[in-house]
VOGU-3710 file (C-alpha; in Angstrom, 3 decimals, decimal comma):
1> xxxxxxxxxx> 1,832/-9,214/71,139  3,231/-6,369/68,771  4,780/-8,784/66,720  1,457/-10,787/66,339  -0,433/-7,228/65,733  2,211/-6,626/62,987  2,005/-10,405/61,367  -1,870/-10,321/61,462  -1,816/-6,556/59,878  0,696/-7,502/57,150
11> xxxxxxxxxx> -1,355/-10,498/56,682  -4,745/-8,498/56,039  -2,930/-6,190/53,636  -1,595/-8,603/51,736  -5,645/-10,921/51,498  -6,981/-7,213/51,156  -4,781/-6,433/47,705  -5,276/-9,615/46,881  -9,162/-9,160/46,896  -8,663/-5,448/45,189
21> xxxxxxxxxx> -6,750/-7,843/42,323  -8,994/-10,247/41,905  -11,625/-7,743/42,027  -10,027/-5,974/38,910  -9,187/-9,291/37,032  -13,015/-9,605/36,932  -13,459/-6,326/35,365  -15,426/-7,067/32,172  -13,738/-6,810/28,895  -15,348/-6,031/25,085
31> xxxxxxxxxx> -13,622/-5,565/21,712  -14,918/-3,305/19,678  -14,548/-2,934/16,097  -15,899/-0,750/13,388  -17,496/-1,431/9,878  -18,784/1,742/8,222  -18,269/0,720/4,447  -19,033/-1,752/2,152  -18,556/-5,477/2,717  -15,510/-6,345/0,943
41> xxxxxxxxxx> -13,071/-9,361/1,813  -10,472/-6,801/3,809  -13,736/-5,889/5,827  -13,918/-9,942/6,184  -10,130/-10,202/7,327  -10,869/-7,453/9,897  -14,122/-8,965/11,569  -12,623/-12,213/11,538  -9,322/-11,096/13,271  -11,032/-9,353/15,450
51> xxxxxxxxxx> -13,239/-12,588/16,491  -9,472/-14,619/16,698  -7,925/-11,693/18,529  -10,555/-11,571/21,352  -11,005/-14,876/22,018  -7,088/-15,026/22,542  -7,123/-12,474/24,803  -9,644/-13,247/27,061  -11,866/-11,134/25,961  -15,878/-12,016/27,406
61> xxxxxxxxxx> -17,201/-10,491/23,927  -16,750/-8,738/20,747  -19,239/-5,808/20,082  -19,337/-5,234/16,373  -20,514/-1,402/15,357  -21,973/-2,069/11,764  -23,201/0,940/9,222  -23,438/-0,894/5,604  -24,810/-0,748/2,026  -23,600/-4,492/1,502
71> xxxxxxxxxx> -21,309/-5,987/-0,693  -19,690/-9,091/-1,706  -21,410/-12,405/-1,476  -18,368/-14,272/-0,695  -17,147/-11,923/1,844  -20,283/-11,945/3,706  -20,545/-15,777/3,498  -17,095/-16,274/5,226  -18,379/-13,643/7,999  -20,770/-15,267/8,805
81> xxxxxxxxxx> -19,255/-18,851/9,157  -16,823/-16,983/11,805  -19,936/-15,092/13,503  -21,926/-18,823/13,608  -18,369/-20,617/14,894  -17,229/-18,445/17,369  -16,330/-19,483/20,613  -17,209/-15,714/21,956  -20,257/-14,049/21,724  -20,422/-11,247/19,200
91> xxxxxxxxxx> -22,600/-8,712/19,598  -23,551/-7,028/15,744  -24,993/-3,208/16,945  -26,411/-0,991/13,900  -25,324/2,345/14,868  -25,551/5,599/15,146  -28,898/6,679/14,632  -28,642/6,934/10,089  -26,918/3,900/10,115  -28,056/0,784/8,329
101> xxxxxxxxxx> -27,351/-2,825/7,483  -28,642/-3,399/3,905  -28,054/-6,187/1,929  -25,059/-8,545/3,143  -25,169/-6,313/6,101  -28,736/-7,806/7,210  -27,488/-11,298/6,988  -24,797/-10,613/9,159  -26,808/-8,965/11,806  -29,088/-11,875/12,032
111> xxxxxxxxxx> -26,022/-14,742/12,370  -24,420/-12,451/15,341  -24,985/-14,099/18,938  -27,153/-10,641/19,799  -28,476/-8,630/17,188  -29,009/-4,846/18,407  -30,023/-1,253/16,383  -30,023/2,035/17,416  -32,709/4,643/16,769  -32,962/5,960/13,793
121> xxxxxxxxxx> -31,205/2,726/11,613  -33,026/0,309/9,118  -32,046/-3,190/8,007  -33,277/-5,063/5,168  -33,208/-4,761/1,204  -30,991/-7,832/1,018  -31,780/-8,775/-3,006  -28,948/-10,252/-4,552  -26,967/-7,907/-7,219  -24,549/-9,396/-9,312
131> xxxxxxxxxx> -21,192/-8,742/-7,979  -17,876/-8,628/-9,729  -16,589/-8,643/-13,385  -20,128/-9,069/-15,907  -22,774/-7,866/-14,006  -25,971/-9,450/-12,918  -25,843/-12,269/-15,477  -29,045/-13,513/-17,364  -32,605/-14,150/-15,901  -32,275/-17,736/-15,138
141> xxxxxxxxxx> -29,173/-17,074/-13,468  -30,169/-14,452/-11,069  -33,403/-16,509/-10,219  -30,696/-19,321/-8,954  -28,686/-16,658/-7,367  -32,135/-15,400/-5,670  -33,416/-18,536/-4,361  -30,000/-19,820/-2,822  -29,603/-16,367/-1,026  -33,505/-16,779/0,306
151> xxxxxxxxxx> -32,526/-20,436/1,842  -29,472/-18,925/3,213  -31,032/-16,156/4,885  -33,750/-18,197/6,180  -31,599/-21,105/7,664  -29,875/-18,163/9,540  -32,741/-16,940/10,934  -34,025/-20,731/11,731  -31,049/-21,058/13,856  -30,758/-17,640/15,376
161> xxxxxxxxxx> -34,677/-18,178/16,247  -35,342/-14,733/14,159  -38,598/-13,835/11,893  -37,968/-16,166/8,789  -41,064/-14,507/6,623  -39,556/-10,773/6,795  -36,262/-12,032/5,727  -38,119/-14,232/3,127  -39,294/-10,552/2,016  -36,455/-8,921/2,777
171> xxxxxxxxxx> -34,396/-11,074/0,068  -37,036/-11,161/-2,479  -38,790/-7,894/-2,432  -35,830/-5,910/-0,615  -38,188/-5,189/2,178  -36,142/-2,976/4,955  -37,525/-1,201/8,109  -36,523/0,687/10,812  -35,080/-0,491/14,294  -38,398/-0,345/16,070
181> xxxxxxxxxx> -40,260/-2,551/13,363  -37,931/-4,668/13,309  -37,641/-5,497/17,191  -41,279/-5,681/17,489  -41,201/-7,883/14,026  -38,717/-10,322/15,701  -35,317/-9,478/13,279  -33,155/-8,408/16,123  -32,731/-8,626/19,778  -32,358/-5,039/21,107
191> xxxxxxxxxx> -32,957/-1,495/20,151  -29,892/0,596/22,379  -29,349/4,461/21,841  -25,641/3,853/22,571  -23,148/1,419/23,918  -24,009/2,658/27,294  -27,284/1,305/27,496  -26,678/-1,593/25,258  -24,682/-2,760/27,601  -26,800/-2,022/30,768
201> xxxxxxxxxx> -29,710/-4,073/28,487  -27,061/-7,092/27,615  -26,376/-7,836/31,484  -26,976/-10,858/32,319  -28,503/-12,218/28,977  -27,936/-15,637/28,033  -26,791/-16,366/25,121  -26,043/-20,065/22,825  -21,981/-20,280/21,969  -21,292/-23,398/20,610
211> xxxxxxxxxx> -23,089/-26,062/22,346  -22,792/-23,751/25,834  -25,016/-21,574/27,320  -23,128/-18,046/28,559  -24,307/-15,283/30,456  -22,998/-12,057/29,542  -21,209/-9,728/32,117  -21,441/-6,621/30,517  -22,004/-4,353/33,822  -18,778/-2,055/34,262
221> xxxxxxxxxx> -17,441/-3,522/31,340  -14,252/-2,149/30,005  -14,779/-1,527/26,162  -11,179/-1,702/23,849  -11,236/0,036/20,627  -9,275/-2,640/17,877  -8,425/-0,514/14,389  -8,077/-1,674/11,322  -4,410/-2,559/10,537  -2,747/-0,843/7,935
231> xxxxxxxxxx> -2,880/-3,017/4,734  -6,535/-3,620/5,923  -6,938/-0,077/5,578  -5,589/0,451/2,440  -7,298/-2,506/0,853  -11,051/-0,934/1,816  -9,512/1,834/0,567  -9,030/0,271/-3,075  -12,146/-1,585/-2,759  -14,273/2,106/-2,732
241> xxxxxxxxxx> -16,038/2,517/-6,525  -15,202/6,147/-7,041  -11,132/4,900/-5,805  -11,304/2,097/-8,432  -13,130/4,310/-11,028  -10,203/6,921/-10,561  -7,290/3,731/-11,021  -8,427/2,566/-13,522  -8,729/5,594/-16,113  -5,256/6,829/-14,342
251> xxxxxxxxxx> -4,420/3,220/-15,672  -5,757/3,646/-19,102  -4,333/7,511/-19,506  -0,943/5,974/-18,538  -0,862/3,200/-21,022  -2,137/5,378/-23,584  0,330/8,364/-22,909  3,332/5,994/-23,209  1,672/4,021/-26,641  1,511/7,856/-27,929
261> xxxxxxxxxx> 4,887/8,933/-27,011  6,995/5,284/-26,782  9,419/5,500/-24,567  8,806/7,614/-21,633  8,354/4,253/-19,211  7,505/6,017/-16,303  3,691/6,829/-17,589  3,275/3,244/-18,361  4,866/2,162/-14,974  2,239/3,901/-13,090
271> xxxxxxxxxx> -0,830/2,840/-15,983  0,107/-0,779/-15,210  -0,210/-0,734/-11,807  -3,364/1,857/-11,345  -4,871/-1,217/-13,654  -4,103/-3,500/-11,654  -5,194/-2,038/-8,345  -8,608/-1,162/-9,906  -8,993/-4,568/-11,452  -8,307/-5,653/-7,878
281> xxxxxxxxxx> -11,106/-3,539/-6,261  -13,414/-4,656/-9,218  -13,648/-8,174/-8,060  -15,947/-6,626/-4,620  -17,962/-4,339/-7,011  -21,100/-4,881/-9,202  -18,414/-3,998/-12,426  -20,375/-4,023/-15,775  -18,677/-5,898/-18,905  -20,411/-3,119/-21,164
291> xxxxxxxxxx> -19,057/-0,359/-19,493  -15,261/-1,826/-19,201  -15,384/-2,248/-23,062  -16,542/1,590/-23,634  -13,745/3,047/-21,869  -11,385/0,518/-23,646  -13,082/1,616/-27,048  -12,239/5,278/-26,359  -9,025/4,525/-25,634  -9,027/2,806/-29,281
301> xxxxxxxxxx> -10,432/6,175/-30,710  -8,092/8,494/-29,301  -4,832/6,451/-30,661  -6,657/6,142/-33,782  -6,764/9,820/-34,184  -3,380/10,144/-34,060  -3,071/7,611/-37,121  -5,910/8,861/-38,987  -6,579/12,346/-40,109  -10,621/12,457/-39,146
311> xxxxxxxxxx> -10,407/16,468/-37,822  -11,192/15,381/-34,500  -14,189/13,170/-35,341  -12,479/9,832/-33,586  -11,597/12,341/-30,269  -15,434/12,933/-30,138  -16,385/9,485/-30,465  -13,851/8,682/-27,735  -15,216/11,346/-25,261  -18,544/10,161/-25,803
321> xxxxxxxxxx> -17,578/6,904/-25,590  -15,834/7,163/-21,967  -18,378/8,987/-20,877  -21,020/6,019/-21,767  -18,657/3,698/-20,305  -18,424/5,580/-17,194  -21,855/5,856/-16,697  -22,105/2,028/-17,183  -18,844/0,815/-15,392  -20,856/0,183/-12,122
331> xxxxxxxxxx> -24,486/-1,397/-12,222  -25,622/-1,310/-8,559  -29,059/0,182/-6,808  -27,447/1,350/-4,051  -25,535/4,395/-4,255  -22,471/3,335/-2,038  -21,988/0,768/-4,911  -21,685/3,303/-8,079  -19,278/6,131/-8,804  -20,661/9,171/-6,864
341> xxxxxxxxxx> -21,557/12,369/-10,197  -19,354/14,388/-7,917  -16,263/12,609/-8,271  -17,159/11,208/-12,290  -17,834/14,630/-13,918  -14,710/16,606/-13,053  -12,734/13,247/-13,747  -13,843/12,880/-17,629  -13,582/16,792/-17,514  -9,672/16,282/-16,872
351> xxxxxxxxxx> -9,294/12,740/-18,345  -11,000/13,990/-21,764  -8,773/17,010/-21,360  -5,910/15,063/-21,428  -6,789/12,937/-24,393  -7,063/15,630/-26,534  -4,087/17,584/-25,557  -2,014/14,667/-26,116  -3,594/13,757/-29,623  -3,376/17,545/-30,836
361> xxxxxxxxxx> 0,498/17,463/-29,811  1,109/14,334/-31,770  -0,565/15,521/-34,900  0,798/18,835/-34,457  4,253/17,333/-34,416  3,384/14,950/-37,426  1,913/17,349/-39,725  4,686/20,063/-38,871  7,782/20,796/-40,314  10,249/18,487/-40,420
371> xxxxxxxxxx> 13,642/18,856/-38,994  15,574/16,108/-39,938  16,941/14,953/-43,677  17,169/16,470/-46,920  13,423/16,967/-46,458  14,147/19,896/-43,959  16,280/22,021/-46,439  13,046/22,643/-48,890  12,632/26,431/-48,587  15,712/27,255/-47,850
381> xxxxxxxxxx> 17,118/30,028/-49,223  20,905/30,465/-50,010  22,647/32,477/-52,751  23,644/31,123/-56,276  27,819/30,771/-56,341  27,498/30,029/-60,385  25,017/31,392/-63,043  22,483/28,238/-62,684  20,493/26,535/-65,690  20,951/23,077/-66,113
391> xxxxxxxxxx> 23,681/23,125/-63,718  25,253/25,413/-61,701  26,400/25,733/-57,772  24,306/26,944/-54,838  25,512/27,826/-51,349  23,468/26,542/-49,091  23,276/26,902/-45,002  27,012/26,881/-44,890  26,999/23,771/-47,779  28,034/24,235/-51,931
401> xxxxxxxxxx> 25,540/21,952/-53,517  25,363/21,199/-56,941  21,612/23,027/-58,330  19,896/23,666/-61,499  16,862/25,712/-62,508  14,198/25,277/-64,794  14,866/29,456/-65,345  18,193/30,339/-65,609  19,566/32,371/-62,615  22,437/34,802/-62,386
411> xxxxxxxxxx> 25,614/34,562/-60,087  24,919/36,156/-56,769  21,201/36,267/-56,904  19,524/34,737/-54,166  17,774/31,401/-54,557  15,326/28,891/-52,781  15,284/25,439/-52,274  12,320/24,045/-53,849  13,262/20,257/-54,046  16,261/17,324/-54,042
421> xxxxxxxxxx> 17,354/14,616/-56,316  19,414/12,806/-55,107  22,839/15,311/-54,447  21,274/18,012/-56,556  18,965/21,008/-55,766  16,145/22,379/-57,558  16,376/26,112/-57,098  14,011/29,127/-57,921  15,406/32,436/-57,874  13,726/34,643/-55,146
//
């Protein structure tokens, strides 16, 4: 009988952990991942990793916390072919409350599986800027551009069952309003203060992946943080305006400091590279052909003033010049897209600066005395070793030197160099 007892305890232990396992095996699970810039294709890479990486895991979901101006057609296109062909659902949450999801940032909200704001956000003003090297482009173009992001948004919305007229309006008149207006208006799903009670409001929802219907399990879920990696990070870095703004004039101040003074290689290292780092970023910006070619054409006026004598006419025109260009570089409504004043003004303050300091030392050192050749020894003074007239000998810094005079001047008396021909001085007496 004890050794039944025993066998029947052991037994119950052994169901019971089993049950605790099983139990905790169930346990929810939700990536998480954060977007709080602009949509740029590293952003891309990250949201579409993070779709890959939780549907490898097991994950039951991927909650995406989303606070955007926009950005990059191209970017946001290839988000939302992962968001529309995932075989997870992803939840897209606008939060916190002063969060938004303007522009590309809208379209991806609406192609998520659940679309969900929190107090206090907006989403809309999705008009098409023109993105990249050149701008906008002309009127015809960005009337094609306008009407192919329209029949996007709207065939998004058309599957996704969402209110096709607002984001009709939202395209073409840049329409945005706030989370409540747009739950009541049909635009998104939910309207969640935080995670907490998004998730309490997402049990048991069903939800379309694929050609299956899944209900999510979202009560005790576990929620795991995924980061950005590090080259993710450091490519959202470069793809920030005021960041690409700074590389590229540390670019243009490089090449110019080693075209001034040839030779120096490491200034010229560093220009190269800052270029090409900022023209990197400038492919996810609204970057303005106008304003690239101003900061170019000071950078033509400040080596010209070391060629040409203009009494600092050319350095003007170049400070004026970047300072145009600046203003122009970036042609974007919304302010996450331009160079912020704060980070311009002190950086033509310095970059101007530096211009001129390194024009006024080449045309000091050009106009000053020179140290090298026969052209050097004018004015100096030495002493007269014979009486000199038409001929004669002058000690000169350590050198005799044949000399003559156009008055004559007496043995011993001191002379000056006034000019050479060929081996022989011209000398004054002092």
């Amino acid at each position: 009988m004890k050794h039944k007892a025993r066998f029947f305890l052991i037994l119950w232990l052994i169901l019971g952990g089993t049950g605790f396992l099983s139990a905790a095996e169930r346990q929810p699970v939700y990536d998480v991942i954060r977007i709080d810039s602009a949509i740029t294709p590293p952003v891309a890479d990250y949201i579409l990793q993070g779709i890959d990486g939780a549907a490898k895991s097991g994950s039951n979901g991927l909650v995406v916390l989303l606070d955007t101006p926009g950005g990059l057609d191209l970017a946001m296109r290839d988000i939302v072919k992962g968001l529309l062909g995932a075989p997870i659902p992803v939840i897209v949450y606008v939060s916190p409350s002063g969060a938004r999801a303007a522009s590309a940032g809208m379209i991806i909200t609406m192609a998520a599986h659940v679309s969900a704001m929190a107090p206090g956000t907006n989403i809309g003003a999705a008009h098409p800027v023109g993105i990249g090297i050149g701008g906008g482009g002309d009127k015809v173009m960005m009337e094609k551009v306008e009407n192919d992001a329209v029949a996007y948004a709207i065939s998004i919305a058309r599957q996704k069952g969402r209110n096709e007229e607002w984001v009709e309006r939202a395209v073409r008149k840049s329409e945005s309003i706030p989370a409540d207006q747009a739950l009541q208006a049909r635009v998104v799903d939910l309207v969640a203060k935080d995670l907490t009670e998004l998730l309490e409001q997402l049990s048991g929802r069903e939800v379309r992946v694929g050609e299956n219907v899944r209900v999510l399990e979202t009560k005790g879920a576990m929620l795991r943080e995924i980061p950005m990696n590090l080259r993710q990070k450091v490519l959202t870095t470069l793809s920030d305006p005021n960041i690409a703004y700074l590389l590229f004039l540390l670019g243009v101040a490089g090449l110019y400091f080693e075209l001034a003074q040839p030779g120096a290689i490491l200034p010229g290292v560093i220009g190269g590279i800052s270029l090409i780092m900022s023209f990197f970023a400038m492919q996810t910006l609204p970057v303005n052909y106008a304003g690239i070619a101003l900061i170019l054409f000071a950078l033509i006026l400040f080596i010209a003033e070391i060629k040409i004598i203009s009494h600092g006419l050319l350095s003007v025109g170049g400070v004026i010049s970047l300072l145009l260009g600046s203003l122009l570089l970036f042609d974007s409504p919304e302010p996450a897209l331009r160079v912020s004043f704060k980070v311009m003004i002190p950086t033509l303050v310095i970059v101007s600066a530096f211009f001129v300091f390194v024009v006024s030392l080449v045309v000091k050192a050009q106009m000053g005395k020179k140290h090298t050749g026969y052209e050097e020894l004018i004015g100096a003074e030495g002493v007269a070793v014979t009486d000199i007239h038409h001929a004669g000998k002058t000690f000169i810094r350590g050198e005799y030197w044949d000399a003559w005079s156009e008055k004559p001047v007496a043995k011993g008396k001191k002379v000056t160099v006034e000019g050479i021909e060929g081996m022989k001085m011209q000398v004054r007496e002092i």
